[in-house]
C-alpha positions in Angstrom: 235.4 150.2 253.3 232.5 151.3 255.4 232.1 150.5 258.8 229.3 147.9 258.4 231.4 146.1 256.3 234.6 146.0 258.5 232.1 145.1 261.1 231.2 142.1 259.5 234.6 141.1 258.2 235.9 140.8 261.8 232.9 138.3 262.5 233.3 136.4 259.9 237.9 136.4 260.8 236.6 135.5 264.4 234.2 132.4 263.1 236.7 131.1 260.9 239.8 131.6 263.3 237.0 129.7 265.7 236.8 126.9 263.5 241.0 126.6 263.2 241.0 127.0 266.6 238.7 123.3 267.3 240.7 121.8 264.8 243.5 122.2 266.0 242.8 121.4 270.0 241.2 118.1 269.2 244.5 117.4 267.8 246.6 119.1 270.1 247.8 117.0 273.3 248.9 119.8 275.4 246.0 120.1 278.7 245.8 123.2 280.4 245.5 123.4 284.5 242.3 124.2 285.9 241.6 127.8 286.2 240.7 129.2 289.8 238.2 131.9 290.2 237.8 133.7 293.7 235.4 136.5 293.8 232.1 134.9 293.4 232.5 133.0 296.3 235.7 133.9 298.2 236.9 130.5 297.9 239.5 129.0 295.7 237.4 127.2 293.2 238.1 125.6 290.3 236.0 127.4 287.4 233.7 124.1 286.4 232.2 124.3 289.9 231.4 128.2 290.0 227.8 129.6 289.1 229.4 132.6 287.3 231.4 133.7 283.8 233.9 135.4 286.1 236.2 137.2 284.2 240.3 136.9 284.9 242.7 139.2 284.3 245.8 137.7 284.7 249.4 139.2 284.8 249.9 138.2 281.6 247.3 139.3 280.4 248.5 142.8 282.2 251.9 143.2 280.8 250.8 142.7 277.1 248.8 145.8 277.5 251.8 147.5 279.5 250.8 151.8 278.2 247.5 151.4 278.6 245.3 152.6 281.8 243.2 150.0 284.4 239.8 151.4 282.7 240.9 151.2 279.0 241.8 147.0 280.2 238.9 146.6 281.8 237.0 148.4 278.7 237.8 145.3 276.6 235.8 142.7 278.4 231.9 141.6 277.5 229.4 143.2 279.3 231.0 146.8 280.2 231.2 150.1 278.8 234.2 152.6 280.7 232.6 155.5 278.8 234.9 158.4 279.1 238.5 156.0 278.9 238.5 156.7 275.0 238.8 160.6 275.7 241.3 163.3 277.3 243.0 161.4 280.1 241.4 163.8 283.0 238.0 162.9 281.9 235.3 161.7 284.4 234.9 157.7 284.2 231.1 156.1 283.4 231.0 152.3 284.8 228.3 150.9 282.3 228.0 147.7 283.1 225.0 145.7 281.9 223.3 148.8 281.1 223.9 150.0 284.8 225.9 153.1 286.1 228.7 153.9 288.6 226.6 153.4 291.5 226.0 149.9 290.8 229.8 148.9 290.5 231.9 148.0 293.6 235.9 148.0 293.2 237.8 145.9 295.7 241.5 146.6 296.4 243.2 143.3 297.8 240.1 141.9 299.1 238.7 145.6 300.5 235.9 147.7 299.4 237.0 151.1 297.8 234.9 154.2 297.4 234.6 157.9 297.9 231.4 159.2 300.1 231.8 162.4 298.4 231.1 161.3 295.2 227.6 161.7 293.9 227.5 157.5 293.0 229.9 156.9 295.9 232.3 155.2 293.7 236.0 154.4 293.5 237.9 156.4 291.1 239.5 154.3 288.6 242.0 157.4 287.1 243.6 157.0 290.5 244.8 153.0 289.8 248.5 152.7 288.1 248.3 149.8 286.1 251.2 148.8 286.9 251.0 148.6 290.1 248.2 145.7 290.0 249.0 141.8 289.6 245.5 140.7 288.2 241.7 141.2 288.0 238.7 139.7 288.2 235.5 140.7 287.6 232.2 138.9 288.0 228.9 140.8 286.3 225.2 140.5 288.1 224.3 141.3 291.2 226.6 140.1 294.5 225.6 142.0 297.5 225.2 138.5 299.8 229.1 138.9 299.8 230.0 141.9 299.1 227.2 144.2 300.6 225.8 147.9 299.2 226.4 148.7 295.3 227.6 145.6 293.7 224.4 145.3 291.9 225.9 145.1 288.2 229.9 144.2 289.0 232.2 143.7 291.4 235.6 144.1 290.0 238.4 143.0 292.7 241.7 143.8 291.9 244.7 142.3 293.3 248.0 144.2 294.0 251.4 143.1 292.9 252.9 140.5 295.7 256.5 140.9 296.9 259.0 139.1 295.1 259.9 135.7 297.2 263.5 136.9 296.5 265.1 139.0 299.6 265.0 141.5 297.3 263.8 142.6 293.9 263.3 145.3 292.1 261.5 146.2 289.0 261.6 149.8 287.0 259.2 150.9 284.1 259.1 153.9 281.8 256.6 154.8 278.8 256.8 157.7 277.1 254.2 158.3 273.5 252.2 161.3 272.2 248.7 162.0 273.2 247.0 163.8 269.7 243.8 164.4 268.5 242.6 162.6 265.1 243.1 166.1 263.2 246.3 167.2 264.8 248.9 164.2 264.1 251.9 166.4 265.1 253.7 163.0 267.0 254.8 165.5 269.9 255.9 163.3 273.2 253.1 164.5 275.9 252.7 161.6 277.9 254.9 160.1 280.4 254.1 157.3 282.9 256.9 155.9 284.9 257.1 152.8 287.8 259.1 151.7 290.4 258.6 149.1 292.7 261.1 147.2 295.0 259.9 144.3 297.4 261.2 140.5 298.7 260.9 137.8 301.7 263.3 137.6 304.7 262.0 134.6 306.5 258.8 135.1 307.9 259.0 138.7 306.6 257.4 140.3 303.2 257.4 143.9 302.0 257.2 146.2 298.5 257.0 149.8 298.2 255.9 151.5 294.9 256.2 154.7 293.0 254.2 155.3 289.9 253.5 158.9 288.1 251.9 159.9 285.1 251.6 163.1 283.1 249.5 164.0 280.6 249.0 167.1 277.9 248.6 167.9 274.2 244.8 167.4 274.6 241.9 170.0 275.4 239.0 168.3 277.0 236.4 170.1 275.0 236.3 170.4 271.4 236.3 173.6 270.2 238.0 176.3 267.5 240.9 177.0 270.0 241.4 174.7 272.0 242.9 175.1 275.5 245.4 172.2 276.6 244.4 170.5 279.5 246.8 168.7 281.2 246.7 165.8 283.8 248.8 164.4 286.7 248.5 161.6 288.7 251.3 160.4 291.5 250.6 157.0 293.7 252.6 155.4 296.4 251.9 151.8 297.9 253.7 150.6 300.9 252.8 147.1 302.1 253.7 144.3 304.9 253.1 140.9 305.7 254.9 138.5 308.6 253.8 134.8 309.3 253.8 134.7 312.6 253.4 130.7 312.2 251.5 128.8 309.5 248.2 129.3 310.9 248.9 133.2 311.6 249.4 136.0 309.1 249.1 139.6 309.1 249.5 141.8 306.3 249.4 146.0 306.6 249.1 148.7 303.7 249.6 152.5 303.1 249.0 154.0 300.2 248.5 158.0 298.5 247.4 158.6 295.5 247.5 162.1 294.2 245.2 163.7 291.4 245.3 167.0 289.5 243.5 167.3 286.1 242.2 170.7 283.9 238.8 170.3 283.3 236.0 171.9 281.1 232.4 173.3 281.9 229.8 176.0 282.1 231.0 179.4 282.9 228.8 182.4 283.5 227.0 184.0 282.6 226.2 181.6 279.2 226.0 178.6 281.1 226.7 176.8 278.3 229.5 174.0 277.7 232.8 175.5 276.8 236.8 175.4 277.2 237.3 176.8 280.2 240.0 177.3 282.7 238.3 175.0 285.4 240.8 172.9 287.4 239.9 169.3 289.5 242.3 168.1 292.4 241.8 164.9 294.5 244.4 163.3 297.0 243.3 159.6 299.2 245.3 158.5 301.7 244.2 154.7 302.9 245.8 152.6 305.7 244.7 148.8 306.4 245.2 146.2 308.4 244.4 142.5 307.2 245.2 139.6 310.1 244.5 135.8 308.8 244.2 132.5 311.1 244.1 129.5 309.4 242.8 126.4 311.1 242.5 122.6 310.1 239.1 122.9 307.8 238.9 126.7 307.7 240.1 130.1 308.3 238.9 133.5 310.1 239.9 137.1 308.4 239.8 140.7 309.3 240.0 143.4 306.2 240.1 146.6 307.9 241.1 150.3 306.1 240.6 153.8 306.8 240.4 156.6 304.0 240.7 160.0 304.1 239.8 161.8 300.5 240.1 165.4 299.8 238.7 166.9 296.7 238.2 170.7 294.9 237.0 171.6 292.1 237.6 175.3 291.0 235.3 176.8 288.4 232.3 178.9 288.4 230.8 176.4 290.4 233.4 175.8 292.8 233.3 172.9 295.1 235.2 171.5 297.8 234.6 167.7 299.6 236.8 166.6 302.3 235.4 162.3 302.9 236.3 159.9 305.3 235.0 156.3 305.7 236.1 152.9 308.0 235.6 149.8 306.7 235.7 146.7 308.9 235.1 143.4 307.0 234.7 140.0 309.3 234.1 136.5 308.1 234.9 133.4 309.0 235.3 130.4 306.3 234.5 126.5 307.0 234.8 123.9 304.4 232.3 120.7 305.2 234.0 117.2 304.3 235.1 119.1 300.7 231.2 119.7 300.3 229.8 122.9 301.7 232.2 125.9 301.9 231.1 128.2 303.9 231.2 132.2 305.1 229.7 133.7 307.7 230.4 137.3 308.2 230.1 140.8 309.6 230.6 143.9 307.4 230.8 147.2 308.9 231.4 151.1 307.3 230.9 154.5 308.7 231.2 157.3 306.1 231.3 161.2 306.2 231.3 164.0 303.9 231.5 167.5 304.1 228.9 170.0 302.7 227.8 172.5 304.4 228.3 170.6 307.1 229.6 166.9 307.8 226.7 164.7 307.3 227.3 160.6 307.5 226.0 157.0 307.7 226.9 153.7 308.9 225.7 150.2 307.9 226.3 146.8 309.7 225.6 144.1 307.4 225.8 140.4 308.9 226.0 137.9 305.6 226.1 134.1 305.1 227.0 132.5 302.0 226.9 128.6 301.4 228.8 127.0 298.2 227.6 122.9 297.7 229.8 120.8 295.3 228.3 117.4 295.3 231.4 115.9 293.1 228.9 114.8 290.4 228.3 117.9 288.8 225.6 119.6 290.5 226.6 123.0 292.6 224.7 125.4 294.4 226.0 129.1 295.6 223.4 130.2 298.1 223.5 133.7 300.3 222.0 136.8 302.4 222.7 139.5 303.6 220.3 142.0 306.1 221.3 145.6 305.2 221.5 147.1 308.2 221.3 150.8 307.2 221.3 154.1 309.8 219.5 156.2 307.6 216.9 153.2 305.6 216.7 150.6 308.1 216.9 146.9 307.1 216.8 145.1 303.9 217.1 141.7 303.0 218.9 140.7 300.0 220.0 137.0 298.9 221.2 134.8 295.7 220.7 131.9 294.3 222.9 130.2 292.0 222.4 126.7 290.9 224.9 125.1 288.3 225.8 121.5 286.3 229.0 120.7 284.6 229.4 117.5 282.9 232.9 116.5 282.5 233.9 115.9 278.4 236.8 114.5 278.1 239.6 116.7 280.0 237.1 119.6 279.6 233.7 120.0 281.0 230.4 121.8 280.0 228.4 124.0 282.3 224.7 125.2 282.6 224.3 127.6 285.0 221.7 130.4 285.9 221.2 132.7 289.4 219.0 134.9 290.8 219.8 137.8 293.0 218.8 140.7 294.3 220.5 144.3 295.4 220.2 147.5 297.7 221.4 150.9 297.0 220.7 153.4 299.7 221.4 157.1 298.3 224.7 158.1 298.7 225.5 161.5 301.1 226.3 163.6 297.8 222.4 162.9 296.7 221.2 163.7 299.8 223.0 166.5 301.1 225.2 167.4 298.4 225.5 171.2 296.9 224.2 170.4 293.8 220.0 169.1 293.7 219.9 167.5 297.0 217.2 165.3 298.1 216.9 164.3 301.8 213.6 162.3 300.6 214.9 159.9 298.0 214.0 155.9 298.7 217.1 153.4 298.3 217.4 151.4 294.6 216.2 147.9 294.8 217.4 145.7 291.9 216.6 142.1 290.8 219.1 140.1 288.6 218.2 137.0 286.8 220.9 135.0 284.8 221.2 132.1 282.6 224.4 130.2 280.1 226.3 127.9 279.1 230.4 127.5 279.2 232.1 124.9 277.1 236.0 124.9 277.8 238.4 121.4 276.5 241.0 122.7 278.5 243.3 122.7 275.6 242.8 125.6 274.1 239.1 126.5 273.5 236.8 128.2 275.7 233.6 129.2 275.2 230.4 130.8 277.1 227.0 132.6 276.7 224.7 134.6 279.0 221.4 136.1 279.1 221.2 138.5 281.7 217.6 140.5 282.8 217.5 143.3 285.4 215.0 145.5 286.7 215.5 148.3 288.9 212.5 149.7 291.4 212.8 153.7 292.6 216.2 154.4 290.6 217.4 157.6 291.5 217.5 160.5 288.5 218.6 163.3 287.6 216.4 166.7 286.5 215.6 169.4 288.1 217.4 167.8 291.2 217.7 164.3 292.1 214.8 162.3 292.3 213.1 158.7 292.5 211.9 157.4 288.5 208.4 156.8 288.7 208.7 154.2 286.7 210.4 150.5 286.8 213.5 150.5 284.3 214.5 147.4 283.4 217.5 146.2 281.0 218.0 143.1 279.8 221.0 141.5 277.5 223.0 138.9 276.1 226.8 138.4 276.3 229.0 135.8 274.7 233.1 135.1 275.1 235.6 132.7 273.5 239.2 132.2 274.3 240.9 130.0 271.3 244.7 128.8 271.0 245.0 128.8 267.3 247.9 126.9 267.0 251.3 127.0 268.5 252.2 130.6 269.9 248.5 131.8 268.4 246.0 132.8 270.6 242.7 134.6 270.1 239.9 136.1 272.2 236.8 137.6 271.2 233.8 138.8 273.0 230.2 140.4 271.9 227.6 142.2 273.9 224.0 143.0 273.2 222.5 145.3 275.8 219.0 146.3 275.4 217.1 148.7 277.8 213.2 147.8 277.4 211.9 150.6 280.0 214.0 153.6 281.7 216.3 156.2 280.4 220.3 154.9 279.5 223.3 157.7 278.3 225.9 156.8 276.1 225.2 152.6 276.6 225.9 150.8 273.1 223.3 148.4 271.8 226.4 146.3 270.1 229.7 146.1 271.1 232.4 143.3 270.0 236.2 143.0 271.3 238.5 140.9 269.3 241.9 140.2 269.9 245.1 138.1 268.3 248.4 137.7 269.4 251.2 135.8 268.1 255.0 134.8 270.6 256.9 134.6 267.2 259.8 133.4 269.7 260.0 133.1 273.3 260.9 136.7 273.4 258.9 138.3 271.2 255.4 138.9 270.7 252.8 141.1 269.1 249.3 141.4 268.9 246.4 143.3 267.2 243.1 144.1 268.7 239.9 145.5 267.5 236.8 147.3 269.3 233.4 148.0 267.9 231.0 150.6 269.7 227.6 150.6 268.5 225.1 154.0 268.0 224.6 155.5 271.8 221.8 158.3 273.0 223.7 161.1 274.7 222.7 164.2 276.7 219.6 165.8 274.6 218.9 162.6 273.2 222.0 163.8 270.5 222.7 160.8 268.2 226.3 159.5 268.8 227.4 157.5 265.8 229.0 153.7 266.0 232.9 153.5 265.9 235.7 151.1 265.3 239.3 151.6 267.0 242.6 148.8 265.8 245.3 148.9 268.4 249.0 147.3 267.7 251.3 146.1 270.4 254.7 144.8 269.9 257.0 144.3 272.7 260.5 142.7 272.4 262.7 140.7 275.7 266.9 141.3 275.7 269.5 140.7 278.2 268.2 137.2 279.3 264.9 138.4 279.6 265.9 141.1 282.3 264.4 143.9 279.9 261.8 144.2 277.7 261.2 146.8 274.7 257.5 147.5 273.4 255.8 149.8 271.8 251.8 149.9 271.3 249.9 151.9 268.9 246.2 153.0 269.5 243.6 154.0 267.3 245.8 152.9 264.3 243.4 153.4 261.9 242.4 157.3 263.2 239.1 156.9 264.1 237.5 160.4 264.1 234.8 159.8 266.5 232.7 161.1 269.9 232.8 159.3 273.1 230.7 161.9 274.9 228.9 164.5 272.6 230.9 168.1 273.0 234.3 166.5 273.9 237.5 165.4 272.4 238.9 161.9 272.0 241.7 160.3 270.9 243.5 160.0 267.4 246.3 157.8 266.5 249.1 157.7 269.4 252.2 155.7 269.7 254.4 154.6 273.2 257.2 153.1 273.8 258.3 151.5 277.0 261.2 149.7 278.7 260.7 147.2 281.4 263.7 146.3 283.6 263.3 143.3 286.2 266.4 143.7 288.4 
């Protein structure tokens, strides 16, 4: 069967299993609550009155993909491309999102922005996140700096850690262990080992949890070649974190966390210079501290998210590198909620960040921001806001959203229009300006535009449904040649994306998601024109379930416009709950049919691999 066809098979299993899946919810009596989205607007709001398809990761959601990595989750959702999550498990992370790149992609951890100065897009490492570590996601897609300031152009993707147990104390251990093989080399050696433990609980007004996670890696050469050097990878985090409620308007919650990287990589030795296995190495270590005070008053409530990292990175090869990066984030706003009408923020952002080079060089930015949410109660919402980039290096830039939307209540469900337009600022980060490799103390900040439009049908009983057509251009978007430089051109990408959540029937549940991203001016790497997600799970019994999903990658351009074919991966997960569901067995399977395939032209990916894990909740 070639690929075409499977391609088209899986459409036509999704449109029927959509079909089954209406049936049976007009029949079904069983109403779902109201999901509650946060990130698009800060507040707790129900989904039928937010402007966006935000995308929720729960912790369910989380545990039935217990083996797998943050970036390989995340991977499966419309509208993004992880390019490099596929491939050896040191290798460098691409956040294509709508066609966009890592500079355009802010990470939040609990509410705070994450990045690394010292990077050459600024952005937050996901290789550093454990999984398991993290209680849910969500994502919205489009442009959001009004809230959340410089770089969330294309996504904001807020991740929440896990929250201490309410129990005085409780503890939770995990352990996976599986191979880590190339498509050729199906030798089922154990390489990989990820282990977990985390121990937290309340004592009156008192919370804490401390974790431990590791993960080693090897088996797996980074670059494909004749003889093929193992590569191997390591990766150790520690999260420490507090909370007392000094009353029930006053809170305070504290963090301290260290994550530490090592990974082989591979590059261009002299005096070739050209792409080979090499004996290069990569370290990284962050240390972050924060500090999060809360006062909650009758109609609304005042915060404070304040952190400090400290990031130190090498990179030993022939064109060794070392970057030691600080930055201080101070986050301000103050939230007021108008006779259940208007919810609003009014805020103050704040970040200093320094690199070294060849000497330290910095910025700072003070951003004040106002965002305004309207629910009239009859359907009609607005999500207005700006921000004034206040920027040491670029001066001031105004940016702002708008983001009308209807429901119309049908039955228990609703149905939704909605559409937004926003705009972004992305000043050039220290690397690109000072950096050792094709600095440019002359570039001009990225200014992007994002206009958005779709519909979301959801009966609350089982069927969900939405579209979106997304357009963005992008005005002086920094390059890459001879050394970094402003396009003279205006790129511009445009796109559609389209999601469905379906309960089959009892215990059956199945998701599916399709993206068409099309770039009508600019230059785009390794972004597919097609890609489809599907997914199907089945509880055969309260304690047992097992599901099967399915990815298709359309053709990409790499590096010297090299062709990279379109590929299909099948994963299996099966996981199994004993001892009154205290522990839990399950094993996943990835690339079960042995896709032979490249993720990024010159490098190797992953064949079939196997884990198994136990989970014990003590």
């Amino acid at each position: 069967m070639n690929k075409r066809t499977t391609v088209f098979g899986v459409l036509y299993m999704c449109i029927s299993l959509i079909g089954i899946a209406q049936q049976q919810v007009d029949s079904t009596t069983v109403e779902q609550l109201s999901e509650i989205v946060v990130t698009d607007s800060r507040f707790n709001l129900k989904r039928e009155n937010s402007g966006k398809t935000v995308i929720k990761i729960s912790k369910q959601d989380i545990e039935r993909h217990q083996g797998k990595t943050v970036s390989e989750l995340i991977n499966t959702k419309s509208g993004i491309e992880i390019n490099g999550s596929r491939s050896v498990e040191g290798q460098n992370l691409g956040y294509f999102v709508r066609g966009g790149n890592n500079r355009q992609v802010l990470v939040l951890i609990d509410g705070v922005q994450v990045n690394d100065p010292s990077l050459v897009a600024n952005e937050f490492d996901l290789r550093l996140m454990d999984l398991n570590s993290v209680e849910s996601i969500e994502i919205i897609k489009g442009a959001a700096s009004t809230l959340y300031g410089n770089a969330a152009a294309t996504a904001v993707i807020n991740i929440t850690s896990k929250r201490p147990s309410n129990e005085s104390i409780s503890g939770q251990f995990l352990t996976v262990v599986g191979t880590n093989q190339s498509q050729d080399n199906l030798n089922y050696n154990v390489s990989s080992f990820s282990n977990n433990v985390t121990v937290s609980g309340t004592i009156n007004k008192f919370n804490y949890l401390a974790s431990f996670g590791n993960r080693f890696v090897d088996g797996l050469s980074a670059a494909q070649s004749d003889t093929p050097e193992i590569d191997p990878f390591s990766r150790y985090h520690t999260n420490v974190r507090i909370g007392y409620d000094f009353n029930s308007g006053f809170s305070v919650k504290g963090f301290l966390s260290y994550d530490d990287l090592k990974t082989d990589i591979d590059g261009y030795p002299a005096p070739s210079y050209t792409f080979s296995d090499t004996d290069d190495r990569y370290y990284a270590k962050q240390k972050r501290v924060g500090l999060s005070p809360q006062y909650v008053y009758e109609k609304g409530s005042f915060h404070i998210n304040a952190a400090f990292t400290d990031i130190d990175r090498e990179t030993v090869s022939d064109f060794s590198s070392y970057h030691k990066a600080k930055s201080y984030i101070v986050d301000g706003y103050n939230k007021y909620i108008f006779n259940k009408t208007f919810y609003t923020i009014v805020g103050l952002n704040y970040g200093h960040y320094s690199s070294l080079f060849s000497e330290e060089e910095s910025f700072t930015n003070a951003d004040p921001y106002l965002n305004v949410v309207y629910i009239s109660g009859h359907g009609l919402n607005f999500n207005m806001g700006g921000r004034l980039n206040n920027h040491s290096e670029y001066g001031s830039h105004f940016v702002y959203s708008v983001n009308p939307s209807y429901s119309v209540t049908l039955n228990k469900g609703y149905i939704k229009a909605f559409g937004s337009y926003a705009t972004s600022f992305i000043a050039p980060n220290l690397s690109q300006l000072y950096g050792f490799f094709g600095a440019n103390p002359d570039l001009a900040p990225e200014e992007n535009a994002t206009l958005e439009g779709g519909l979301e049908y959801d009966t609350k009983r089982g069927f969900k449904l939405n579209g979106v057509y997304f357009n963005r251009t992008e005005k002086n978007t920094i390059i890459y040649t001879t050394g970094y430089e402003n396009a003279d051109t205006e790129a511009e990408v445009h796109g559609v994306e389209i999601e469905g959540q379906f309960d089959v029937w009892e215990g059956v549940d199945l998701t599916a998601n399709y993206t068409f991203t099309e770039l009508k001016n600019g230059i785009r790497l390794r972004v597919p024109k097609h890609k489809i997600n599907t997914g199907i799970g089945y509880n055969f019994s309260e304690r047992t379930y097992v599901s099967l999903q399915y990815q298709f990658v359309g053709d990409r351009v790499d590096v010297g416009d090299v062709k990279l074919k379109s590929f299909s991966l099948v994963d299996l997960y099966v996981s199994q709950r004993i001892i009154n569901n205290k522990v839990k067995l399950f094993a996943n399977v990835t690339n079960l049919l042995n896709e032979d395939y490249f993720e990024i032209f010159g490098f190797m990916t992953r064949g079939r691999n196997i884990n198994f894990g136990l989970q014990i909740n003590l």
